[in-house]
C-alpha positions as CSV (number, residue, x, y, z in Angstrom):
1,X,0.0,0.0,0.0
2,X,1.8,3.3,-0.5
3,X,2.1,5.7,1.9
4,X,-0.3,8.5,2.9
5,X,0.8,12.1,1.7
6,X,2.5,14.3,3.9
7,X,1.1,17.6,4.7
8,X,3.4,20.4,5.8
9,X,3.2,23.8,6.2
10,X,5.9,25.9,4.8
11,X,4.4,29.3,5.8
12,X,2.0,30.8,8.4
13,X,1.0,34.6,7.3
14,X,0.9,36.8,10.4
15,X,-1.5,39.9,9.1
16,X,-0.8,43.8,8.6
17,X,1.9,45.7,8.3
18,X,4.8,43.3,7.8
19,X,2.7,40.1,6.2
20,X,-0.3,39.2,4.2
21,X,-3.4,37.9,5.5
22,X,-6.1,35.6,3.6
23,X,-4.7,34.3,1.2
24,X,-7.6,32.9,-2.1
25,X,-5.4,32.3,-5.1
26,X,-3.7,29.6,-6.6
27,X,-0.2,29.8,-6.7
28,X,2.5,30.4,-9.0
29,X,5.8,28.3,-9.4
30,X,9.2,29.2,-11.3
31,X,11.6,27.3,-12.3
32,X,13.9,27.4,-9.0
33,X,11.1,26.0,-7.2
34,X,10.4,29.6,-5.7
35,X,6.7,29.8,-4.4
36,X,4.4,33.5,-5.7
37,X,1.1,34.1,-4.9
38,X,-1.4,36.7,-4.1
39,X,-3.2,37.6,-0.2
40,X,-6.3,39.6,-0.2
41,X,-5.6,41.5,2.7
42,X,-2.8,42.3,4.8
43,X,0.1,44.3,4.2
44,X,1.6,47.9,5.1
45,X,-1.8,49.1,4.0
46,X,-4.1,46.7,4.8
47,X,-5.5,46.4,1.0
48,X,-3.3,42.8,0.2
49,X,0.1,41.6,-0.7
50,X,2.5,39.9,-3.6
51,X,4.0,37.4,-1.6
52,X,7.5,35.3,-2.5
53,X,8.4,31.7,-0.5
54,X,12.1,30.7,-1.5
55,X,12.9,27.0,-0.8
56,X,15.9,26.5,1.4
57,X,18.8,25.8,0.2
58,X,19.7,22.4,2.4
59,X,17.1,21.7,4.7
60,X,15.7,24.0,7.0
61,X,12.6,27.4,6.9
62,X,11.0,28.6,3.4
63,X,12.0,32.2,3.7
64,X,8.8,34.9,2.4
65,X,9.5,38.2,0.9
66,X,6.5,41.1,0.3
67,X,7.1,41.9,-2.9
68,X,4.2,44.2,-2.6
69,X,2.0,45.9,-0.5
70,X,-1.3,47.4,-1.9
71,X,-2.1,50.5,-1.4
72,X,-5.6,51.3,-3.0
73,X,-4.6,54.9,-3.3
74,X,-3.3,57.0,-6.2
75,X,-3.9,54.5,-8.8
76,X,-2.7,51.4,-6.9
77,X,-4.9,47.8,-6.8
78,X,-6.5,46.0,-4.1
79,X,-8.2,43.3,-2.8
80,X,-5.9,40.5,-5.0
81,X,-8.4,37.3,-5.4
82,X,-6.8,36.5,-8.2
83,X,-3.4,34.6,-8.6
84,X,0.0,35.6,-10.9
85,X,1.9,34.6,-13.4
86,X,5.1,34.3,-14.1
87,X,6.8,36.2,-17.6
88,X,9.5,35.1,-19.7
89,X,11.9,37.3,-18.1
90,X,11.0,36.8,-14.1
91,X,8.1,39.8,-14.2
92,X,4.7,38.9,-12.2
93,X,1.5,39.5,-13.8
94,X,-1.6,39.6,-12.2
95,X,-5.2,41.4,-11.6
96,X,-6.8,43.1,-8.5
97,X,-10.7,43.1,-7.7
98,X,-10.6,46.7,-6.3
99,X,-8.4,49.8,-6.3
100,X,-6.9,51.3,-9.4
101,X,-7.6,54.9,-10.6
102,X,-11.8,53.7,-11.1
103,X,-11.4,51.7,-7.5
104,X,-13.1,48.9,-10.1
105,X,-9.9,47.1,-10.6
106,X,-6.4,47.0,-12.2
107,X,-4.1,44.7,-14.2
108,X,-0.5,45.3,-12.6
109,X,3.2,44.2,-13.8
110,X,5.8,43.7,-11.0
111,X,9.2,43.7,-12.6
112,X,12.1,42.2,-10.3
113,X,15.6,44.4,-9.4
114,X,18.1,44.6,-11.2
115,X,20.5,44.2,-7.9
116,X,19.7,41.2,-5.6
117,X,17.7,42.9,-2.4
118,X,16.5,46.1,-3.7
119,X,12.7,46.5,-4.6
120,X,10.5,45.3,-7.0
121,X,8.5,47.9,-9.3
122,X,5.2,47.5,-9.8
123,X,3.8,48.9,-12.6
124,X,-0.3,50.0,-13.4
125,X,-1.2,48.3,-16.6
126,X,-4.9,49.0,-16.7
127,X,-7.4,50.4,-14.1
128,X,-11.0,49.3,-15.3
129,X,-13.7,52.3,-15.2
130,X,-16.6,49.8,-15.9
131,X,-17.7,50.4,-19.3
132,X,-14.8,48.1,-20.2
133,X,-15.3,45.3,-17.3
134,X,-14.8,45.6,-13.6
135,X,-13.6,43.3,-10.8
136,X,-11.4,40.5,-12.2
137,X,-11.2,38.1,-9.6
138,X,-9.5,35.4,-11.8
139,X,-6.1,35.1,-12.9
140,X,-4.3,37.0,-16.4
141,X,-3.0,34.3,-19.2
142,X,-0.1,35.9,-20.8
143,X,0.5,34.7,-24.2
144,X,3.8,34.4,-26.2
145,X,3.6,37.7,-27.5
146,X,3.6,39.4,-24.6
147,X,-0.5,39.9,-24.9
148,X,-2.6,39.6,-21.3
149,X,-6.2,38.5,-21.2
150,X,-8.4,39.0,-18.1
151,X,-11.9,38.0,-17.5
152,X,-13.4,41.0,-15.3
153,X,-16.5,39.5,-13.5
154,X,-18.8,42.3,-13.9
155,X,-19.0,45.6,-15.6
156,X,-19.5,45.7,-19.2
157,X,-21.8,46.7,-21.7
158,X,-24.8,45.1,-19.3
159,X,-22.7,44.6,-16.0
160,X,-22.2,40.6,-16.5
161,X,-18.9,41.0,-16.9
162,X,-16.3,41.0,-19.9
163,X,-13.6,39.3,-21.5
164,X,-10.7,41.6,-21.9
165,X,-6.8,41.9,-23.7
166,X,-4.2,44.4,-22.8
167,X,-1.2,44.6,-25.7
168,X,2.1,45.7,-24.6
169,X,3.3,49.0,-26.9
170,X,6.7,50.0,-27.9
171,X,9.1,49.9,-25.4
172,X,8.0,51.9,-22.3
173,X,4.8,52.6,-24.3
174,X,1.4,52.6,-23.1
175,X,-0.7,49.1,-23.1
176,X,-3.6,49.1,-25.4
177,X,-6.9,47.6,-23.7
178,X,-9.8,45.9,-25.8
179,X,-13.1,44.6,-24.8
180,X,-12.9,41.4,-26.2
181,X,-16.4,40.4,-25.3
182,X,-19.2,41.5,-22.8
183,X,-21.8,39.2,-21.6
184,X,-25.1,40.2,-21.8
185,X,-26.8,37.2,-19.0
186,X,-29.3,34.6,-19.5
187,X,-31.1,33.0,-21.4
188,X,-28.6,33.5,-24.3
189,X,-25.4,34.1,-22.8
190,X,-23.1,34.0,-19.3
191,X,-22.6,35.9,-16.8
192,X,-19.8,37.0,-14.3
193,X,-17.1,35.0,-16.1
194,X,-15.0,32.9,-13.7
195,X,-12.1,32.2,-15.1
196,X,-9.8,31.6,-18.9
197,X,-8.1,29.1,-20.9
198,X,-6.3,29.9,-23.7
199,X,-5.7,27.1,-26.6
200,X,-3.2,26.5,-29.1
201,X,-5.2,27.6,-31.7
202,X,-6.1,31.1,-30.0
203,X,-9.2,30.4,-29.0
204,X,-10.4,31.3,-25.4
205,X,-12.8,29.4,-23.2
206,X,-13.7,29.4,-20.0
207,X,-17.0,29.3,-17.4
208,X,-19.6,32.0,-16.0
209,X,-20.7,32.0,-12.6
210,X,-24.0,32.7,-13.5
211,X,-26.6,33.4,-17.0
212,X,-26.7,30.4,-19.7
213,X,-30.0,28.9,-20.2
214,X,-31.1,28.5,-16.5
215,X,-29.1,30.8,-15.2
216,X,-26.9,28.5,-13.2
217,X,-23.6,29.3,-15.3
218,X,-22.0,28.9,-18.9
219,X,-19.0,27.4,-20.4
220,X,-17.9,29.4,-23.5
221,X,-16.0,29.2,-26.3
222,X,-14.3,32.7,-27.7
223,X,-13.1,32.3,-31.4
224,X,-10.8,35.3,-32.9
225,X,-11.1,37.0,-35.8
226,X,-9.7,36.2,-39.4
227,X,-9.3,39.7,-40.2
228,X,-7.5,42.5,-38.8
229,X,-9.8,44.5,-36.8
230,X,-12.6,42.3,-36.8
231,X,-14.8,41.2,-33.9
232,X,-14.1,38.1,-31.4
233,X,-16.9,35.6,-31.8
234,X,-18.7,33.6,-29.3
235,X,-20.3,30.7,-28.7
236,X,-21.9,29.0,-25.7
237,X,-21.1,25.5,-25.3
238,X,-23.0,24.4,-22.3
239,X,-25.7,25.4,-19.8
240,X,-25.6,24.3,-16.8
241,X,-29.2,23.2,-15.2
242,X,-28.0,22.7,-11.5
243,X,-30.8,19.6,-11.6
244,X,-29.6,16.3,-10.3
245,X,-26.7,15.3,-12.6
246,X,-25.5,18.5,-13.6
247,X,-23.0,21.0,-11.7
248,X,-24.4,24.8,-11.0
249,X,-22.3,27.8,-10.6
250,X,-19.0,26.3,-12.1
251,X,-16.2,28.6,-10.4
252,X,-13.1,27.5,-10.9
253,X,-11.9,27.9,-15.1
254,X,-11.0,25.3,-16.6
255,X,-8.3,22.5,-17.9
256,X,-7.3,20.5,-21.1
257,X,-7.7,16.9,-21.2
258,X,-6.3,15.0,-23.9
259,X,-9.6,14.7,-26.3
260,X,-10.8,17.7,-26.6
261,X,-12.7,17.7,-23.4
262,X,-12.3,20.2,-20.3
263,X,-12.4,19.3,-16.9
264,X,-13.5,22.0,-14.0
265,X,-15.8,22.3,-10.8
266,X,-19.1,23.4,-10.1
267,X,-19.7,25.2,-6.6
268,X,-23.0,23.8,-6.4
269,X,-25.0,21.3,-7.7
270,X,-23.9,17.2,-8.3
271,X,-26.2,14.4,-8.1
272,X,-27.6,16.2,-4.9
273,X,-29.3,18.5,-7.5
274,X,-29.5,22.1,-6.9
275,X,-28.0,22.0,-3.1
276,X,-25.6,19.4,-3.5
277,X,-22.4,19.8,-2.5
278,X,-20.6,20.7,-5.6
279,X,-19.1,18.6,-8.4
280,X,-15.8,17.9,-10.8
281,X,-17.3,18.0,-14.4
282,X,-15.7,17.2,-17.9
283,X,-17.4,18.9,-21.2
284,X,-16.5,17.0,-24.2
285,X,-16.8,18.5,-27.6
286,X,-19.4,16.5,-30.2
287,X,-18.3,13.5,-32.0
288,X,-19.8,15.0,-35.2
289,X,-20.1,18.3,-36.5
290,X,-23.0,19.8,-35.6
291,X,-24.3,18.4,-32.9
292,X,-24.5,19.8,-28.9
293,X,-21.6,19.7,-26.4
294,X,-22.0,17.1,-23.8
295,X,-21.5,17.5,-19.9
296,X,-20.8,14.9,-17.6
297,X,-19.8,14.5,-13.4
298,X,-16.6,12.4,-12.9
299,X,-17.5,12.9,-9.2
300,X,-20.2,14.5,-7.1
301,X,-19.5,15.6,-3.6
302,X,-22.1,14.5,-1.3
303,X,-24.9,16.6,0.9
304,X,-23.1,16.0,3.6
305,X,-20.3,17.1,3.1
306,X,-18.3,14.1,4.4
307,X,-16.1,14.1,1.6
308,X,-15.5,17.8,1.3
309,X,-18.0,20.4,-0.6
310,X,-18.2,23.8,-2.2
311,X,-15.1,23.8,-4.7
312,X,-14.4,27.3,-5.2
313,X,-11.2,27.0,-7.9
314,X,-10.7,24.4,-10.6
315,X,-8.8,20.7,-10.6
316,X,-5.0,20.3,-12.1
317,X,-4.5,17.4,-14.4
318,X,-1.2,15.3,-14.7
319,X,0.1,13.8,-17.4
320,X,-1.8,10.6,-17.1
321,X,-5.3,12.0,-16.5
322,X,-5.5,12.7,-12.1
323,X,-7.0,15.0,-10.7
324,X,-6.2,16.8,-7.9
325,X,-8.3,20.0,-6.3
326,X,-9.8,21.3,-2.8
327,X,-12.9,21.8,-1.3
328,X,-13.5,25.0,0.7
329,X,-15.6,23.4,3.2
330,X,-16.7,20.1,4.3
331,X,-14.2,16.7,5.6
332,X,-14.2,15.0,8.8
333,X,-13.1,17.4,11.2
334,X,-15.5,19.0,13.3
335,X,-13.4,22.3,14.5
336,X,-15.4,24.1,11.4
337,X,-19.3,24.4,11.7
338,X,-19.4,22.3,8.4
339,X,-15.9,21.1,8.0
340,X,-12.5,22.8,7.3
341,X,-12.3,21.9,3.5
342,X,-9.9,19.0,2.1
343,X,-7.7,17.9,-0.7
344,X,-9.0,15.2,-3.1
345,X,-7.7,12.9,-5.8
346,X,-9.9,11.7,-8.6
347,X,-8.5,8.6,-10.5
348,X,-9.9,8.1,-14.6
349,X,-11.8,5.1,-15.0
350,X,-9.4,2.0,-16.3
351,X,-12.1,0.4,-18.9
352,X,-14.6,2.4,-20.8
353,X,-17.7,2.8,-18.9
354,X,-16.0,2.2,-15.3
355,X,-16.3,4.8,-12.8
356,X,-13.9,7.5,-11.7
357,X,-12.4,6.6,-8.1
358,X,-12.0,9.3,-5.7
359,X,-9.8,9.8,-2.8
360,X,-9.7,12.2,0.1
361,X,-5.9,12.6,0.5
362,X,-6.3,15.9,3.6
363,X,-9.2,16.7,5.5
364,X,-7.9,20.2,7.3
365,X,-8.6,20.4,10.3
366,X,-8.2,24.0,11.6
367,X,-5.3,25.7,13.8
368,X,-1.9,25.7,12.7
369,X,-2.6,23.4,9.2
370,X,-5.0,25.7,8.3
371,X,-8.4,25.9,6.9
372,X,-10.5,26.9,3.8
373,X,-8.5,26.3,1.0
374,X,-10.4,28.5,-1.7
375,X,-7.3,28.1,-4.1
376,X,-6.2,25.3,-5.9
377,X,-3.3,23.5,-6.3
378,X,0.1,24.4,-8.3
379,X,2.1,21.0,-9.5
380,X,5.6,21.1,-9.6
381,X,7.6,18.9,-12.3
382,X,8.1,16.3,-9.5
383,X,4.4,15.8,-8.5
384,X,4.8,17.7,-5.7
385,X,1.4,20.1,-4.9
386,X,1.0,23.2,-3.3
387,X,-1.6,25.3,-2.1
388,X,-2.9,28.2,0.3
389,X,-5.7,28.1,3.0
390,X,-7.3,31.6,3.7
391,X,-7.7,30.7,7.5
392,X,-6.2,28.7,10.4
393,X,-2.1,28.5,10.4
394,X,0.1,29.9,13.4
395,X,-1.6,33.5,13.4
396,X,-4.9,32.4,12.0
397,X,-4.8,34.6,9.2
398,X,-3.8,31.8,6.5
399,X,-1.0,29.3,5.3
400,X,1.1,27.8,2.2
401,X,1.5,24.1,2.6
402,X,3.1,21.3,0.3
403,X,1.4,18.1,-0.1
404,X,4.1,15.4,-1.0
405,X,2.6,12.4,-2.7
């Protein structure tokens, strides 16, 4: 039988002025192993944090560095729900929910120092005034061009949200924004977009909180134009129904499987029906032209919440089709009113028609391990997982921990 994972926590956040505090992102991982992520308060202002864990060396603490303290104030973001990524040449990129010159949001650039110690500059990108989105609370995809998309969950054109690009100008230029799409809510489209995927092919899809045809959430398909100048189109390739069977509310984004198919969560909803306790679901495109996207639930997390509940950020995927994710609430132990969240495994069926097999590999249990993992989980080239709880560790204000398989 192989042995249980190991749980560890590699850093407890201790709150305003000299740490962050709540942290509800997934993190970010470069190629030194080096930990970045996001904290939605905390911080010399109080308005959130960029945060840095460096492995040791030999042994021994993670060290964290602030990269940067929100202000909220003179064009600064803050509130960061939303998670980073990492540029070609060490630069973070990432998105605030509040703040910025509108206080509806900003897309921000922090560039590293040239001189090992000094500061890292952050740099406004965007500030969102709400015609033109408002509130991203998901991450940016930067593409190889040096182009950023961000979903911004509401604002727009009819306040669902929109689907947004920022192009970098000539050196030290301005960035150029673009409303890329705004949703216009239910019956016919989504609304409050949760999250991007970009593809090979430059397409973009992703999921809506909310709209679709019974307003319980959308997964769409953005398609660019052939022409220079011409419009994005879009296409809605499932409704979610929140009846028993189906997901509602999918929260998370979205990930690649190896057939065409995408795999993400669903807040609510399962085989529970509307109040269930949440569910993993794949889309797979049609096997002939023409004809619907189908939806199905590799797993369904129970009522009760035994097995965890309420996934609020999506599943990673290895190479040979596991899944891994969280659940903000729910598990065995009773020092949360309705559980302290946990990590889960879902294995692929091994014959055609066989079940997915699910494992509960943490069930958090509060105080120092932490609690309320509303992130997901980073994978590092070994296997290795990471991820943040916004509650519980030393201080009670959050934690990073590694989960080592």
């Amino acid at each position: 039988m192989a042995a249980p994972p190991t749980l560890t926590v590699l850093h407890s956040f201790s709150g305003s002025p000299g740490d962050g505090a709540t942290p509800w992102a997934t993190l970010a991982i470069d190629a030194n192993g080096a930990l970045y992520g996001t904290t939605r308060q905390g911080g010399a202002f109080g308005k959130g944090t960029v945060f840095e864990l460096a492995p040791p060396a030999t042994g021994g603490a993670w060290s964290e560095t602030i990269l940067h303290s929100f202000s909220g104030q003179n064009g600064d973001g803050a509130d960061p729900i939303a998670g980073l990524v990492l540029g070609g040449g060490g630069e973070l990129y990432g998105a605030t929910s509040g703040g910025g010159s509108f206080g509806k949001g900003a897309v921000f650039q922090l560039t590293p120092p040239a001189a090992a110690g000094a500061a890292w500059t952050e740099t406004v990108l965007h500030s969102f005034d709400g015609t033109d989105g408002a509130n991203p609370q998901t991450g940016v995809i930067l593409t190889p061009d040096g182009t950023l998309y961000v979903a911004a969950q509401s604002g727009g054109s009819a306040n669902f949200g929109t689907v947004f690009a920022l192009t970098p100008g000539a050196t030290g230029g301005a960035w150029t924004g673009t409303v890329l799409h705004s949703f216009t809510g239910p019956p016919g489209d989504g609304a409050y977009p949760s999250g991007l995927l970009l593809a090979s092919s430059g397409k973009l899809y992703g999921t809506t909180l909310n709209g679709g045809l019974d307003d319980n959430g959308a997964a769409f398909e953005l398609t660019p134009p052939t022409a220079t100048g011409g419009a994005w189109s879009k296409s809605i390739l499932y409704s979610f129904s929140g009846s028993p069977g189906d997901g509602a509310f999918p929260i998370g984004g979205l990930v690649f499987g190896d057939h065409g198919e995408f795999f993400g969560t669903a807040e609510y909803g399962g085989n529970g029906g509307y109040y269930g306790g949440g569910a993993v679901f794949v889309i797979s495109p049609p096997t002939h032209a023409g004809r619907p996207w189908t939806e199905g639930l590799p797993w369904s997390f129970p009522g009760d919440a035994a097995e965890g509940a309420l996934p609020t950020s999506g599943v990673a995927i290895t190479s040979l089709g596991v899944l891994y994710g969280t659940t903000s609430i729910g598990g065995s132990s009773t020092s949360c009113a309705a559980g302290c969240g946990t990590i889960f495994q879902l294995l692929p069926p091994t014959s055609p028609g066989a079940y997915w097999t699910q494992h509960t590999l943490v069930n958090f249990g509060g105080g120092s391990a932490g609690r309320f993992p509303m992130g997901g989980l980073a994978m590092d080239p070994q296997g290795t997982l990471y991820g943040a709880t916004s509650g519980g560790g030393a201080s009670g204000y959050g934690a990073v921990y590694q989960l080592t398989r």
